[in-house]
C-alpha atoms as one frame of an Amber mdcrd trajectory, in Angstrom:
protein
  57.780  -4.821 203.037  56.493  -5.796 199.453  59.100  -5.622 196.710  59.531
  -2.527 194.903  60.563  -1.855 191.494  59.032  -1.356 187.673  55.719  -3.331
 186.973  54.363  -4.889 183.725  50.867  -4.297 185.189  49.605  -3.763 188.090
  46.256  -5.575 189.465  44.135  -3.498 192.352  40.152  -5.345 193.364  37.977
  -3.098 195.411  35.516  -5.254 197.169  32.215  -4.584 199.252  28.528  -4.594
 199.501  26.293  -3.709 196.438  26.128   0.376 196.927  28.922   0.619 199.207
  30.194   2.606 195.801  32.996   0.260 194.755  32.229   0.626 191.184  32.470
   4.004 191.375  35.664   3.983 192.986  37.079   1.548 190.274  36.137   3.394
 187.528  37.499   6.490 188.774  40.817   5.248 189.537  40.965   3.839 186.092
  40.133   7.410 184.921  42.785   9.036 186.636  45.372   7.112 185.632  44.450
   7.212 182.019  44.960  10.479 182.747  48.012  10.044 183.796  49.261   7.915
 180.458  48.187   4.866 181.619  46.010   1.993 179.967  43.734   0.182 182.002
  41.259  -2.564 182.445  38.501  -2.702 184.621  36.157  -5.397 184.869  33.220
  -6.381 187.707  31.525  -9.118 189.646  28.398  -9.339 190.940  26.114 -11.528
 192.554  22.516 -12.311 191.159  20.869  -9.317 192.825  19.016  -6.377 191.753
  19.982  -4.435 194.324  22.530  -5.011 197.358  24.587  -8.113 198.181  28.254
  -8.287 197.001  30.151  -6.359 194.590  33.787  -6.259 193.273  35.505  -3.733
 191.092  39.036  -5.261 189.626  41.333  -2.730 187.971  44.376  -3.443 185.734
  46.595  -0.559 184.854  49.739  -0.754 182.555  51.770   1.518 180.655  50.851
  -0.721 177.193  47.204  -2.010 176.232  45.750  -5.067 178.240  42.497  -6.291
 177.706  42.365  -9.517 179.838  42.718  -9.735 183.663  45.999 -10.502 184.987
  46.830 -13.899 186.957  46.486 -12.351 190.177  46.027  -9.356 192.796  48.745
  -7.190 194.011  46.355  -4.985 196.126  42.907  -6.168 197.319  40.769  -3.085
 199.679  37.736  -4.250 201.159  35.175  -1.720 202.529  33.355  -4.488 204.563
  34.057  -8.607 204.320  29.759  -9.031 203.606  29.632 -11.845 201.608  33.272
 -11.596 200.422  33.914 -15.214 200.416  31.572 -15.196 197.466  34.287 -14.236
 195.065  37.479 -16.605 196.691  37.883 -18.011 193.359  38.196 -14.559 191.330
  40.813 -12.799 193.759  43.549 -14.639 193.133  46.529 -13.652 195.844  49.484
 -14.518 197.161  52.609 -13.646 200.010  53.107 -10.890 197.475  50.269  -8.850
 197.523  48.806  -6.367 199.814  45.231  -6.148 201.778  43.718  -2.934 202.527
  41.088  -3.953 205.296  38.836  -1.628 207.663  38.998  -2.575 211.690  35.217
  -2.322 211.547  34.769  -4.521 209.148  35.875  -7.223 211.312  38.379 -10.502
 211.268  40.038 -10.919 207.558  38.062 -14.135 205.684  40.238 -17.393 206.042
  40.470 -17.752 202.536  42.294 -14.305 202.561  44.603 -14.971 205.446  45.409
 -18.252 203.497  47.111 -16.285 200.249  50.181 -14.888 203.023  49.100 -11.313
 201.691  50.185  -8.378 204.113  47.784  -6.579 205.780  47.068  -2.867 206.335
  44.431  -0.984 208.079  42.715   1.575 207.697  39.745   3.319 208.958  37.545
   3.645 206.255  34.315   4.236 207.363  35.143   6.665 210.205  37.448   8.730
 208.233  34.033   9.307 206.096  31.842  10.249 208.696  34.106  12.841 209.360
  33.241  14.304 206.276  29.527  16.063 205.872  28.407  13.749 202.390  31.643
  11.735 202.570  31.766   8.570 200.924  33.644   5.735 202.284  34.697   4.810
 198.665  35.755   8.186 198.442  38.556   7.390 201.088  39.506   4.247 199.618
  40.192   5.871 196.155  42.264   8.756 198.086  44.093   5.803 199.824  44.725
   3.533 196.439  45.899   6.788 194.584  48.677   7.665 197.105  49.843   4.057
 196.867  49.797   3.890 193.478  51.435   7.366 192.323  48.782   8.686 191.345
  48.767  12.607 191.165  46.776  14.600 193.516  45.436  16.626 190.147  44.528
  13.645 188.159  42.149  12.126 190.700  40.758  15.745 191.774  39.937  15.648
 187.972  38.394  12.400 187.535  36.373  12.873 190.164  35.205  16.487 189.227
  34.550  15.117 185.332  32.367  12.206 187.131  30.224  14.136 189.567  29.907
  17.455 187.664  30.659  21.152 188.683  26.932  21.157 189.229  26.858  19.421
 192.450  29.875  21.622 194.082  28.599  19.848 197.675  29.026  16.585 196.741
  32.567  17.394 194.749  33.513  19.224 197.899  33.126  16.404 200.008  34.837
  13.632 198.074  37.800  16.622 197.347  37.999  16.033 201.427  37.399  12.696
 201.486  39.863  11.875 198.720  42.586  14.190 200.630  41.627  12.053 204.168
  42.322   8.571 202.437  45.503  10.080 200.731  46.835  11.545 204.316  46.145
   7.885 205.679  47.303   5.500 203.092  49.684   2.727 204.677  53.083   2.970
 204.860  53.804  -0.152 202.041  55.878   0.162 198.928  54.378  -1.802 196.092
  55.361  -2.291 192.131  55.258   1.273 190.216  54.220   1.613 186.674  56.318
   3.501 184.163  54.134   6.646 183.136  54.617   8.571 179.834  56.052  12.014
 180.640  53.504  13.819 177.869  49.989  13.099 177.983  49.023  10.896 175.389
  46.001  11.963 172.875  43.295  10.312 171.773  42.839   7.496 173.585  39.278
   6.234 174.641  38.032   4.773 177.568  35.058   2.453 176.312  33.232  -0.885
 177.395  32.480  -4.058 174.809  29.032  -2.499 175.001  29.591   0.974 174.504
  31.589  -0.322 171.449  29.389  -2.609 170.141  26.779   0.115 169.920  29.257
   2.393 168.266  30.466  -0.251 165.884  26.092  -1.197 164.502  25.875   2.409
 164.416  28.976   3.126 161.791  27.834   0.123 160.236  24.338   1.878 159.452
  21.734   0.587 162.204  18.996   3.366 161.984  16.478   0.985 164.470  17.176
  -0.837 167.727  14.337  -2.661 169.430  15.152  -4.645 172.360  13.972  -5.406
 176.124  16.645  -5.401 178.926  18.543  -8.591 180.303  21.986  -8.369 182.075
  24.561  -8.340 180.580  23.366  -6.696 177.130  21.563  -3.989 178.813  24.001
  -1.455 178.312  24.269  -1.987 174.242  20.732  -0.685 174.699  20.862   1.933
 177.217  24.114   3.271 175.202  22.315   3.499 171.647  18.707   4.847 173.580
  20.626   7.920 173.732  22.968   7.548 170.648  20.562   6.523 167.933  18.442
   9.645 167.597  21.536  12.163 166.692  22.239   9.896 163.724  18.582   9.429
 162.745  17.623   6.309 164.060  15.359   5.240 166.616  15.295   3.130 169.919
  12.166   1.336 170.922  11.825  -0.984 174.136   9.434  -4.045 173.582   7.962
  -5.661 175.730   9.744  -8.876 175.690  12.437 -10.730 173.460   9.920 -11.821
 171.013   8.085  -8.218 170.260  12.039  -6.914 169.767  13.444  -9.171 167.370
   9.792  -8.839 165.355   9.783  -4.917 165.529  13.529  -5.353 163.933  12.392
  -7.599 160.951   9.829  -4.923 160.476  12.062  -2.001 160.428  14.686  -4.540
 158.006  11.383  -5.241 156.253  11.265  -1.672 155.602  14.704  -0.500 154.611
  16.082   0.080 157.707  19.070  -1.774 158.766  18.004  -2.899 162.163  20.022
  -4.861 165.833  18.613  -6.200 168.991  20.868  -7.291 171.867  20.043  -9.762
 174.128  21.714 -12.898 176.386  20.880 -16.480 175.936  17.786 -16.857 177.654
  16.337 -14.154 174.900  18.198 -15.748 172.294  16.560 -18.668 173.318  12.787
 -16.518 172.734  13.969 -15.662 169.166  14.770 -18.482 168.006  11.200 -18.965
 165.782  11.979 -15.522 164.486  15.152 -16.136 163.334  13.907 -18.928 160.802
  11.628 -16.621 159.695  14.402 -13.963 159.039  16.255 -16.918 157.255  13.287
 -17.941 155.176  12.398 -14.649 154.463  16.092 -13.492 153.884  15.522 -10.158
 156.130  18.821  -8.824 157.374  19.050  -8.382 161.057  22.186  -8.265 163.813
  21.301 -10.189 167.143  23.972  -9.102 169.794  24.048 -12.585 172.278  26.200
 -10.989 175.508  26.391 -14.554 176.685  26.189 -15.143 180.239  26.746 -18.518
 182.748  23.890 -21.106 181.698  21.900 -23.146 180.941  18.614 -21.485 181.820
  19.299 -18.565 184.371  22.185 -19.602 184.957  24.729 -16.703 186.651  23.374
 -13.793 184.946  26.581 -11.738 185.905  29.486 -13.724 185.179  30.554 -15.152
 181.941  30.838 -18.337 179.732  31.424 -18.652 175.848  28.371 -21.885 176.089
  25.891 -20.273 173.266  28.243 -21.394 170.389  25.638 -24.323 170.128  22.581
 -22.459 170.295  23.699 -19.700 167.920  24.895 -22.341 164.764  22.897 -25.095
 165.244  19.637 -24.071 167.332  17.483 -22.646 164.509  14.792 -25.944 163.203
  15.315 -26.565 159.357  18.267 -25.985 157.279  18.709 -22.665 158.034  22.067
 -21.176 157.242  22.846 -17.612 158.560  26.389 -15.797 160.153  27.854 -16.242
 163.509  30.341 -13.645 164.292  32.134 -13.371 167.663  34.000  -9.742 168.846
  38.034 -11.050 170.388  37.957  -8.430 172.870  36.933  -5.102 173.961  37.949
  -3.044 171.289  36.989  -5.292 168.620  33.610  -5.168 169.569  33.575  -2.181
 167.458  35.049  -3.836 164.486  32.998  -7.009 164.857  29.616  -5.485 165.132
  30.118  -2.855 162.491  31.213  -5.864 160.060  28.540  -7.834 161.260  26.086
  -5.657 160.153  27.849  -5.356 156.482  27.543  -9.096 156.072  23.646  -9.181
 157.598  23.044  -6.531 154.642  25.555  -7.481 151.916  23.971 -11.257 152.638
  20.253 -10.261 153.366  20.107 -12.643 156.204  20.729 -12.771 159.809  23.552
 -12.688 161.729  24.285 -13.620 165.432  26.938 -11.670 167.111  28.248 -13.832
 170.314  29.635 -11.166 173.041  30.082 -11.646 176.597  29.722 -10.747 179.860
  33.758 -10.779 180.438  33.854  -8.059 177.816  30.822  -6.256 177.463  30.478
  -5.029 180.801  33.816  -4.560 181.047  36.011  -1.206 180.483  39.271  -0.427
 178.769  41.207   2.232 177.705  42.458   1.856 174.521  43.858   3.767 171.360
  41.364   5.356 168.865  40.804   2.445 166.486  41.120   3.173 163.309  38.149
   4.323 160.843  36.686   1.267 158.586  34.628   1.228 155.714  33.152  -1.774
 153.957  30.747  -0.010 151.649  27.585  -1.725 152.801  24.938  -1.238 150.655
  21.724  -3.399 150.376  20.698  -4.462 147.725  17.717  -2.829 145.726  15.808
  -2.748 142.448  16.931   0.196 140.817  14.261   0.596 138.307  10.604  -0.792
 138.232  10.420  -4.774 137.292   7.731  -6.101 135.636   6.777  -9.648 137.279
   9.418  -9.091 140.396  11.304 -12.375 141.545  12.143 -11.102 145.255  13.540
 -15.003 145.496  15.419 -15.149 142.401  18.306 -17.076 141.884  21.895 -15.113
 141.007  24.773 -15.258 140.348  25.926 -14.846 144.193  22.550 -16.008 145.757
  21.489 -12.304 146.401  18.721 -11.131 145.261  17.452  -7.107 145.137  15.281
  -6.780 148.190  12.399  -4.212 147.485  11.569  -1.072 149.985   7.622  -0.969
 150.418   6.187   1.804 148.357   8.991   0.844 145.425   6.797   0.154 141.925
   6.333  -3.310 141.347   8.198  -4.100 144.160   5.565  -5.873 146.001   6.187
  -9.421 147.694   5.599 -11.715 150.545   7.789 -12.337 152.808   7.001 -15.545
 155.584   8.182 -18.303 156.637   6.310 -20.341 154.251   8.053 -22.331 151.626
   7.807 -19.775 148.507   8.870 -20.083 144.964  10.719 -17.016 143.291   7.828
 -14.512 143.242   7.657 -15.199 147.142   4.483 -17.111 146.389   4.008 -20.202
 148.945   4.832 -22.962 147.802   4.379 -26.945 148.736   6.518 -28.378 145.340
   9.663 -29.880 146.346  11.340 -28.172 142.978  10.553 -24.687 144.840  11.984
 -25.982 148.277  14.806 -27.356 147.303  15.826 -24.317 144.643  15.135 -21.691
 147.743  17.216 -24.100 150.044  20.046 -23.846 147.249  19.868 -20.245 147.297
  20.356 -19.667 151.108  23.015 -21.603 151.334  24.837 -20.704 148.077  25.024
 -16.909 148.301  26.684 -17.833 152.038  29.122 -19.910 150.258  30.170 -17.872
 147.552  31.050 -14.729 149.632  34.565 -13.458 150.385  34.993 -12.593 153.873
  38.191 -11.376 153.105  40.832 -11.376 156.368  38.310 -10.445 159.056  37.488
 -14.157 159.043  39.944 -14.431 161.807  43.465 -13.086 163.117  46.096 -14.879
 162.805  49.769 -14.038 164.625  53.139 -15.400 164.710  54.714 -18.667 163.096
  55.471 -22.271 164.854  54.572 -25.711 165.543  52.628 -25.039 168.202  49.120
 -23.411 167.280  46.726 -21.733 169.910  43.337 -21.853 168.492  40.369 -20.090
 170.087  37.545 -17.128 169.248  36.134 -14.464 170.662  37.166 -13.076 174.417
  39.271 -15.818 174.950  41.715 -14.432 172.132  43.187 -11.791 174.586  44.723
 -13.599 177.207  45.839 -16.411 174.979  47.812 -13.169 173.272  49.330 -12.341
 176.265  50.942 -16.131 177.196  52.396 -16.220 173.591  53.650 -12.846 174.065
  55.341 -14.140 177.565  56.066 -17.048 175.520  57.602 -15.770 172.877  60.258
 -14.073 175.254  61.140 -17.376 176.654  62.052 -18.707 173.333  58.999 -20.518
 172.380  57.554 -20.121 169.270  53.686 -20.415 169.178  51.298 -19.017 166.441
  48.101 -17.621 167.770  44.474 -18.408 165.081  41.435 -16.406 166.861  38.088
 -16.842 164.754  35.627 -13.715 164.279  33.352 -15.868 162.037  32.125 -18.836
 163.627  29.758 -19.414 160.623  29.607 -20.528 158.256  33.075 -22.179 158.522
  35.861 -21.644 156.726  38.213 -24.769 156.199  40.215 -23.782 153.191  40.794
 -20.497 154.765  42.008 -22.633 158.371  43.579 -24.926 156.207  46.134 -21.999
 154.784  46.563 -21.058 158.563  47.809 -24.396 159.808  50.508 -24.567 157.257
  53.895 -25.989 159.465  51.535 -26.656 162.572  52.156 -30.377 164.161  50.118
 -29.258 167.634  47.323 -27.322 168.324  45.477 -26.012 171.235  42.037 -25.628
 170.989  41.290 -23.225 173.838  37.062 -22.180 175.082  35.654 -21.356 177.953
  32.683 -23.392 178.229  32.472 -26.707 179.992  31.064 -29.282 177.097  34.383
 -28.148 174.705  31.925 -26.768 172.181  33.957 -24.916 170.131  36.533 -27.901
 169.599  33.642 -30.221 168.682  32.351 -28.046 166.481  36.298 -27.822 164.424
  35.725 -31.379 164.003  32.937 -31.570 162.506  33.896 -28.509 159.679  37.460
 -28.802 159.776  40.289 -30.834 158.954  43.087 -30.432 162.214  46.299 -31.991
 162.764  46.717 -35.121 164.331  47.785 -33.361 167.339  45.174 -31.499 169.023
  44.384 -31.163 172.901  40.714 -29.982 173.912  41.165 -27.429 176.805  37.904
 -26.268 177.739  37.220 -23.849 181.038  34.064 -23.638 181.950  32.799 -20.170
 183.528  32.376 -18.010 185.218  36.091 -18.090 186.396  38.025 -15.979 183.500
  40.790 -17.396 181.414  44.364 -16.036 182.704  47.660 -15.745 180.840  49.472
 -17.288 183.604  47.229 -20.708 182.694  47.932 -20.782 179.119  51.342 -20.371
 179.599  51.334 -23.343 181.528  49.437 -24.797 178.425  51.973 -23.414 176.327
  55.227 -24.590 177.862  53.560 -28.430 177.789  52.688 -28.217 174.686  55.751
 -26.666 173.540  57.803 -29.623 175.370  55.987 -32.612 174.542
């Protein structure tokens, strides 16, 4: 019998082959138990495929906000074992946890009889069939419900939200289906989660992707143009339909280089503008981002990295376009690298992004990933920000117009074509102040000056990075690896250890007075990535001044970053 009693979280992967509807499942399940006052997480794996092959829907449900996956699975159902073994390194089990198998799926995987997990069957597939239009998936969300505690109502309502009033045969049959799986679930107790007795209010259920859309949108994108590529897709597909109620417009090239050019055109022409891509399309616009640096024409570039180099795993993650995104553009070419440290700041992060591409006039590289943008959490309404972003513009005719002038701040007003004596070029050609090319080295240098000054002289202000907690011990890191690092100092913190968490949202350009400040009393610090060749630690030492004390721990992808590892981290570190 597994162990009952009150959970911190509890972990649930759905497994089986591409359509067998295990995404569907997942989602729902996380659905009906925000509906029930829970928070949840649900991320997914998939192989290379377009279509078919393996598939893997893994659900975390709490009574408090998580946004990382936990350190491993308390119930694993598998609709079939096709190509299973594929993912023996992201189902982490042990004797503790529970497998939900079909008979006709056939023997259990080695690698699963291995973990010591108990074993349950149930007949999946011909409870469906007894069901005109029933779904296996269907059964297995009926089955996961009744061992979870779910309420009868609050999956009936998920599912009827998802498949629409419209289609009363196909709601009919997963109503059945869902009743079959509940009447058959196995007799197993496992960890229950504490619910809220009200129903909270105004929580959202939204992906990195959905949010990042959400965030360029509040910050004042009006054009998109972009060309699909897993796992940025979505960012796309999300503001397609988004865009046009606030004005703006979506337009799909026909490769990475027409999209980032259509967006200088639309920046060109007052219009603040985003693409999204993932490194192999960064890779395409790399040309056009000089020119958008030369030509100081703000744009947002959304990078949802992915495994590389080259095609690497296109559906799992890795944080290994650090390199590419500060250093890859030819020349001295100084622009912003910002980096979203989870889900929910992907709204945050991309809305901010966009104020510095137009407070700056230059572009800015916002490094997602696949671990967050695909994935789905429920979370609290964040909170509404404003920075005020406004281009800047002539305000009044100028005789002789200096687009390139150098200011005070480096910034210079940027005319809209069809302003009065506004007219200018802007290429990648060296240029003087006028925007008139240039080969004189007093020209290239002075423009050179300019980039780079009105980059230095601006106040990002606290969204630089967040910074938690006091100690000797110091857990560096950026963007999605931030969230389970937050959880190990959280467990850590309960066992008495004091550790101080620093997560970077800018990458670039760096900040050392401002890191400085926030290593204050630190003798050790952790510099934790996920990518294989350390690249975020390398790049600390060449900007930044650390103590003498620092340990590299670099994880290369796609296998996620989990609390239970960093706490191991932690407690060395803490003792040594």
């Amino acid at each position: 019998m597994i162990t009952s009693g009150e959970a911190v979280s509890l972990s649930i992967a759905l497994t089986g082959s591409g359509g067998a509807g295990v995404m569907t499942a997942g989602q729902l399940l996380l659905e009906a138990a925000t509906r029930c006052g829970l928070y949840g997480l649900m991320t997914r794996s998939t192989g290379p495929q377009i279509r078919g092959g393996e598939a893997a829907a893994m659900v975390r449900l709490s009574p408090k906000v998580v946004q990382s996956p936990g350190d491993r699975f308390d119930v694993l159902l598998a609709l079939d074992f096709d190509n299973v073994q594929r993912f023996a390194a992201e189902l982490p089990l042990d004797s503790s946890g529970l497998i939900i198998a079909d008979p006709a799926a056939g023997d259990i995987p080695a690698f699963l009889r291995a973990s010591g997990a108990r074993v349950a069957q149930v007949p999946m597939a011909k409870l469906a069939k007894s069901v005109s239009g029933g779904r296996s998936a269907m059964i297995a969300l009926g089955v996961l419900a009744r061992l979870i505690g779910l309420p009868e109502q609050a999956v009936s309502d998920a599912v009827a939200a998802s498949i629409g009033r419209r289609k009363p045969e196909a709601l009919a049959a997963s109503e059945e289906a869902l009743q079959l799986g509940s009447a058959h679930a196995p007799d197993v107790t496992i960890p229950r989660l504490a619910t809220p007795a009200s129903k909270p209010q105004g929580r959202w259920s939204i992906s990195g992707n959905e949010a990042t859309g959400y965030g360029a949108i509040r910050g004042g994108v009006k054009f998109v143009g972009g060309y699909p590529i897993t796992p940025a897709t979505e960012i796309l597909e999300w503001m397609a339909g988004a865009l046009p109620q606030c004005g703006g417009a979506l337009v799909q090239a026909e490769d990475e280089l027409a999209s980032i050019n259509m967006v200088m055109g639309a920046s060109f022409g007052g219009a603040p503008a985003l693409t999204a891509t993932a490194g192999p399309g960064l890779s395409l616009m790399i040309e056009s981002l000089g020119l958008a640096v030369a030509s100081e024409t703000p744009i947002v570039v959304v990078d949802v990295m992915r495994s590389g180099p080259s095609t690497g795993i296109a559906t799992k993650s890795e944080q290994s376009d650090l390199n590419i995104a500060v250093y890859g553009l030819h020349g001295d070419a100084p622009h912003v690298v910002t980096a979203p440290l989870s889900i929910s700041d992907c709204l945050l992060t991309a809305q901010w992004s966009v104020h510095l591409a137009e407070s700056l006039q230059t572009p800015v590289i916002v490094l997602s990933d696949q671990s967050i943008g695909q994935a789905r959490a429920v979370i609290d309404r964040p909170k509404e920000i404003s920075f005020g972003t406004r281009r800047l513009t002539p305000t009044e005719p100028i005789d002789n117009y200096a687009r390139y002038a150098a200011t005070e701040s480096g910034v210079s007003p940027m005319s809209i074509p069809g302003q009065r004596c506004g007219q200018y070029t802007a290429d990648g050609l060296t240029h003087n102040a006028r925007g008139v090319p240039s080969s004189q080295a007093q020209d290239h240098v002075e423009q050179l000056h300019k980039r780079q000054h009105k980059l230095d002289a601006f106040d990002f202000s606290t969204h630089w990075a967040e910074i938690d907690g006091q100690g000797e011990l110091a857990l560096l890191t950026w963007g999605s690896s931030s969230e389970p690092l937050r959880e190990a100092i959280e467990i850590a913190r309960s066992q008495g250890i004091n550790v101080k968490l620093i997560a970077l949202r800018l990458i670039s350009p760096p900040q050392p007075a401002l890191l400085a400040r926030a290593l204050e009393g630190v003798r050790r610090v952790l510099v934790i990535e996920q990518s294989h060749g350390a690249q975020f630690w390398r790049y600390l030492r060449a900007y930044y001044d650390l103590p003498a004390e620092v340990v590299s721990i670099a994880c290369p992808g796609p296998l996620p970053i989990r609390p239970g590892e960093v706490l191991a981290h932690i407690q060395k570190g803490a003792s040594a």
